[in-house]
MMTF fields as JSON, N, C-alpha, C and O atoms, coordinates in Angstrom:
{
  "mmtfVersion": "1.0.0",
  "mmtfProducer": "UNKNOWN",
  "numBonds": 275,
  "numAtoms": 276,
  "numGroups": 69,
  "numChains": 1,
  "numModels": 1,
  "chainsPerModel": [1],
  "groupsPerChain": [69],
  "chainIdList": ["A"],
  "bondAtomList": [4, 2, 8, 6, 12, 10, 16, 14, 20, 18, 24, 22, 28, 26, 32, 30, 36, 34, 40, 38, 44, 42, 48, 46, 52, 50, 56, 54, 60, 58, 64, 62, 68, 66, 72, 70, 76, 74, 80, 78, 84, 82, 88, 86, 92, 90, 96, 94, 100, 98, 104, 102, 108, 106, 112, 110, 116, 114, 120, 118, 124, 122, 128, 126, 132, 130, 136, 134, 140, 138, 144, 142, 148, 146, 152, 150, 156, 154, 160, 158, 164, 162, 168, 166, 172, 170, 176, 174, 180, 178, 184, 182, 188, 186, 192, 190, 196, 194, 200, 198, 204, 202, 208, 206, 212, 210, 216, 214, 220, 218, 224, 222, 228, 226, 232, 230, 236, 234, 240, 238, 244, 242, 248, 246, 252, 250, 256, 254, 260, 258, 264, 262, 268, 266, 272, 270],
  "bondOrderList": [1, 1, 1, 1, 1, 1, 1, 1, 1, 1, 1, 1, 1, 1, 1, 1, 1, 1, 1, 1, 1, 1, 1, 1, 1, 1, 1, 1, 1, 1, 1, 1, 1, 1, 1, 1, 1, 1, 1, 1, 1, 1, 1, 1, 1, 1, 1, 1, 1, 1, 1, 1, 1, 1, 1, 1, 1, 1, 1, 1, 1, 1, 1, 1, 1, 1, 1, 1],
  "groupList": [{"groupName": "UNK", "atomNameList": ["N", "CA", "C", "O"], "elementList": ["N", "C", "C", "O"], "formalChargeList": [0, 0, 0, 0], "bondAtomList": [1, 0, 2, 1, 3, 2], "bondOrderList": [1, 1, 2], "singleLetterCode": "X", "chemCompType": "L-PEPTIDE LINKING"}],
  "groupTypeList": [0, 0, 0, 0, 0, 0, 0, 0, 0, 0, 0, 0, 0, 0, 0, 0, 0, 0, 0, 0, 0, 0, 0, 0, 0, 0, 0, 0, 0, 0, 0, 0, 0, 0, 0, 0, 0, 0, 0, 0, 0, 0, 0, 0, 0, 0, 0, 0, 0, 0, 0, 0, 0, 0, 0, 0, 0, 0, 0, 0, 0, 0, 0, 0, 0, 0, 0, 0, 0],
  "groupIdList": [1, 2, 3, 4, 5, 6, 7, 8, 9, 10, 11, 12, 13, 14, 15, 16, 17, 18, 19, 20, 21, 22, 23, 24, 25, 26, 27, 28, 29, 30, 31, 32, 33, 34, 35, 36, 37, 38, 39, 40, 41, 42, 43, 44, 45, 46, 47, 48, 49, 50, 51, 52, 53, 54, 55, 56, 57, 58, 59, 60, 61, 62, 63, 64, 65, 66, 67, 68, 69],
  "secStructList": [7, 7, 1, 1, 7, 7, 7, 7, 7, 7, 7, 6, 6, 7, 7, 1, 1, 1, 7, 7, 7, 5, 7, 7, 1, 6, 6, 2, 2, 2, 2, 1, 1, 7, 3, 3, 5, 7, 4, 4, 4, 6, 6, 1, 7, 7, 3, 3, 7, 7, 2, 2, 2, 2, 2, 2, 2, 2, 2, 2, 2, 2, 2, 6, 7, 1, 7, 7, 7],
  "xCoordList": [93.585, 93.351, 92.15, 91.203, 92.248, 91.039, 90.757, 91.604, 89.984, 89.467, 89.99, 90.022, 90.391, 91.064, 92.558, 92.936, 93.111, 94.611, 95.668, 95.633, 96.61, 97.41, 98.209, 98.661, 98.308, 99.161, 100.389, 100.614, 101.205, 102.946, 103.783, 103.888, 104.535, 105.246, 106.579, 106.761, 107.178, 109.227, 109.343, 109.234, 109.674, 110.511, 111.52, 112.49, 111.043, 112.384, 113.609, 114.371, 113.983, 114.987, 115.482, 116.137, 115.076, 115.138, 116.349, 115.769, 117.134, 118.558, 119.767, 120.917, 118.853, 120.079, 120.464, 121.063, 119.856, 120.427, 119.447, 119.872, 118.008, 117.102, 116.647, 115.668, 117.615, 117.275, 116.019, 116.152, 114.732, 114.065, 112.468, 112.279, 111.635, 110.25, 109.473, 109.773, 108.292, 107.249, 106.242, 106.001, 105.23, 104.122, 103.433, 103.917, 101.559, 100.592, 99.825, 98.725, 99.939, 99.568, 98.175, 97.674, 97.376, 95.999, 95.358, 94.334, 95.599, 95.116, 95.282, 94.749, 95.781, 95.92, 94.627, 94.011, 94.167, 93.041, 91.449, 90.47, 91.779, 90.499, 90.556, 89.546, 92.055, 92.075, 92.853, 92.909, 93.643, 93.853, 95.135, 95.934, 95.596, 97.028, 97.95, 97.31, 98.912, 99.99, 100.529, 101.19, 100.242, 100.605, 102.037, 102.572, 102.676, 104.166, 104.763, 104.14, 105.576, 106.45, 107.86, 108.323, 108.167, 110.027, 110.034, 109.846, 110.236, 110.33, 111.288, 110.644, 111.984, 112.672, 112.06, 112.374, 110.451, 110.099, 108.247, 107.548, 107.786, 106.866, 105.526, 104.486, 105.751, 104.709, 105.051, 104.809, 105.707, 105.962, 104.964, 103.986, 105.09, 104.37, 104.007, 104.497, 103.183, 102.755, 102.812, 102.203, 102.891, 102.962, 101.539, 101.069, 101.173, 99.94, 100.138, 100.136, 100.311, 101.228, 100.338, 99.893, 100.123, 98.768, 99.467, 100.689, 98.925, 98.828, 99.319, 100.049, 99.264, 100.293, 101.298, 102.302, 101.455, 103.1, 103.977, 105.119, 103.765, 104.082, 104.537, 105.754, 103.997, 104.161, 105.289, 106.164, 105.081, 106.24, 107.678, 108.472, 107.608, 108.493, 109.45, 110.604, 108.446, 108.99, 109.764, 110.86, 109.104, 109.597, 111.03, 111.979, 111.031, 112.66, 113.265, 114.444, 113.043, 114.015, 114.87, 116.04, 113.815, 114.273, 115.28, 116.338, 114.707, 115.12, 116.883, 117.765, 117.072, 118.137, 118.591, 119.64, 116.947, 117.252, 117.416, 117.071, 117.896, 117.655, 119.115, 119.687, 119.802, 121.739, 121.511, 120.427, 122.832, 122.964, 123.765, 124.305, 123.612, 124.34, 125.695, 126.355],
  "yCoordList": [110.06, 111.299, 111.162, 111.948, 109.983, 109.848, 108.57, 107.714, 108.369, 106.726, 106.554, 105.364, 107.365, 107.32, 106.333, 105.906, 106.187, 105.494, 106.453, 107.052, 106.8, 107.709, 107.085, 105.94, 108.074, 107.598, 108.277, 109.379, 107.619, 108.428, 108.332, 107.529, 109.739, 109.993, 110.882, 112.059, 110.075, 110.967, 111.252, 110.576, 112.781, 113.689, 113.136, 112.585, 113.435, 113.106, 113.158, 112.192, 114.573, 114.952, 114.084, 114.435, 113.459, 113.027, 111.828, 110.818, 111.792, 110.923, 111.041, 111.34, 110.557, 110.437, 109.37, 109.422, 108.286, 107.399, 106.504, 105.56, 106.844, 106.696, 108.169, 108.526, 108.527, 110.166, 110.665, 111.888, 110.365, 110.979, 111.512, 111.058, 112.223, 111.856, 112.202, 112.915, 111.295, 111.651, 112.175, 112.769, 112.17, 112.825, 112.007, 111.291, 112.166, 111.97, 112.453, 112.455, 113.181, 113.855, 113.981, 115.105, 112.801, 112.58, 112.975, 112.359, 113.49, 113.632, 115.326, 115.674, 115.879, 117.435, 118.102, 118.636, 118.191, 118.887, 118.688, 119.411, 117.61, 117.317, 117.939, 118.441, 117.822, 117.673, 118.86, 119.204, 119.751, 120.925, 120.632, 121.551, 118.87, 119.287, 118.605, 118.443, 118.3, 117.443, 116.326, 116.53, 115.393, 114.209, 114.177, 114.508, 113.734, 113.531, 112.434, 112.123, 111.909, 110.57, 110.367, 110.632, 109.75, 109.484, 108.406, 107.384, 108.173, 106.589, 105.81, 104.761, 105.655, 104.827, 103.858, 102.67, 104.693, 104.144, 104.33, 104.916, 103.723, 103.318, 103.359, 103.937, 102.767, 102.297, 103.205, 103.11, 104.227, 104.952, 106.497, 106.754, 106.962, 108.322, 108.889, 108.399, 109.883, 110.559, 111.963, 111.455, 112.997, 114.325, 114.978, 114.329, 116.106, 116.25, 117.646, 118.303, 118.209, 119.992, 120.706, 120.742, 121.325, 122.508, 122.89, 123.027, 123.047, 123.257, 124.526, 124.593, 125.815, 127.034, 126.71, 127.325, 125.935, 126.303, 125.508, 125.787, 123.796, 123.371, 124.234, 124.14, 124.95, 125.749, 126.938, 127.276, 127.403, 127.667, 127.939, 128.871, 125.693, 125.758, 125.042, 124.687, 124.859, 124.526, 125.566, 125.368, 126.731, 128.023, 128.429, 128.925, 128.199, 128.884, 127.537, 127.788, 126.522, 125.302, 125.927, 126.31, 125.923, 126.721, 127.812, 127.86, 128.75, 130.32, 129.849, 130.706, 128.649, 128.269, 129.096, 129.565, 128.975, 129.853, 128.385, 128.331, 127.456, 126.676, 126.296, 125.833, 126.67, 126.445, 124.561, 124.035, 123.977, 122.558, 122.056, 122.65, 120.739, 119.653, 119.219, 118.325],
  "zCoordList": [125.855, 125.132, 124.204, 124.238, 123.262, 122.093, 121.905, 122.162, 121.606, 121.213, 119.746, 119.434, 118.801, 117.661, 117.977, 119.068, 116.832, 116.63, 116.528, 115.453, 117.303, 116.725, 115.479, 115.452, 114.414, 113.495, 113.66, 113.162, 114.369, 114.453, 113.308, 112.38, 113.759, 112.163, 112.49, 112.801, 112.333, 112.531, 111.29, 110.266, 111.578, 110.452, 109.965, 110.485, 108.288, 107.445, 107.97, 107.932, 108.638, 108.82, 110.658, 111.639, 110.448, 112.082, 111.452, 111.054, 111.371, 111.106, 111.65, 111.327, 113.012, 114.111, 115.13, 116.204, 114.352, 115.37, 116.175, 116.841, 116.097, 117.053, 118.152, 118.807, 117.935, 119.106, 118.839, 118.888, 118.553, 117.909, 118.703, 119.831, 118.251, 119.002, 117.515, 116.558, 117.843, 117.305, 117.382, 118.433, 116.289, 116.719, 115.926, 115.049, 116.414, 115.701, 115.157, 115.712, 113.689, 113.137, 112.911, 112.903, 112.696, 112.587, 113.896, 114.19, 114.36, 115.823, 116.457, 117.511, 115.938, 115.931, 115.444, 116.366, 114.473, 114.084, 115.125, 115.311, 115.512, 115.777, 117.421, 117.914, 118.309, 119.599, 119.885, 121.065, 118.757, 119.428, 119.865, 120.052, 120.153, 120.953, 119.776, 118.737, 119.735, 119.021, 119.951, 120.969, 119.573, 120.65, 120.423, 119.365, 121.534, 121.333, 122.053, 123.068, 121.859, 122.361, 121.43, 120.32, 122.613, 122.605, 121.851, 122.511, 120.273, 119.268, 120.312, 120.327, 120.883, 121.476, 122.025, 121.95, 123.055, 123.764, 123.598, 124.424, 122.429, 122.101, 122.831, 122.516, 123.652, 125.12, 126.068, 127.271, 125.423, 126.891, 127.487, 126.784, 128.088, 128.252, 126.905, 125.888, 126.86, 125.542, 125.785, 126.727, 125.898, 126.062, 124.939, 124.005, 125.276, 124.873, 124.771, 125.812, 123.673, 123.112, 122.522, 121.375, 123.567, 122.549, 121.312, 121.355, 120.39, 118.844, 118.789, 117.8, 119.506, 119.829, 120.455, 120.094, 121.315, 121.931, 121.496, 121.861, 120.25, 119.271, 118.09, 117.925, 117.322, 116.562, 116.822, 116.025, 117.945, 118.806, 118.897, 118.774, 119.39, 119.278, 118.418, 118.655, 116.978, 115.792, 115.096, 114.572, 115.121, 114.869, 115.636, 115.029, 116.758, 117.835, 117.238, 116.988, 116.977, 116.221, 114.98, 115.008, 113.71, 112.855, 112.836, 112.207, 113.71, 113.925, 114.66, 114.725, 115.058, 116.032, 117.466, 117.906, 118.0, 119.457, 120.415, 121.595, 119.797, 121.064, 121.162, 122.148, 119.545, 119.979, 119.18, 118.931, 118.967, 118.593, 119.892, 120.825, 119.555, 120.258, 119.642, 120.17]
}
């Protein structure tokens, strides 16, 4: 994606166990997407979230259109 470092960062509120994903915040402004990955698995795939459909679906989180577990 960038020759930069991602700096990953789990939400405060992420206190569950490990269930979590991150993101790299330093890396949004410049690239437009929100990097994303599963903390479990470090080295693993990265997902690459346009900066609208992130926002998204931070918003239907909140709003609780997605229902709990």
């Amino acid at each position: 994606m960038t020759t930069q470092t991602p700096l990953w960062f789990t939400s405060s509120y992420s206190n569950n166990g490990g269930q979590c994903v991150e993101i790299a915040a330093n890396l949004i402004a410049a690239h437009g997407v929100v990097p994303v990955r599963d903390s479990k698995r470090p080295n693993g795939p990265v997902l690459a979230v346009h900066t609208d459909a992130f926002s998204s679906f931070v918003d239907g989180l909140k709003a609780g259109q997605f229902g709990t577990v």
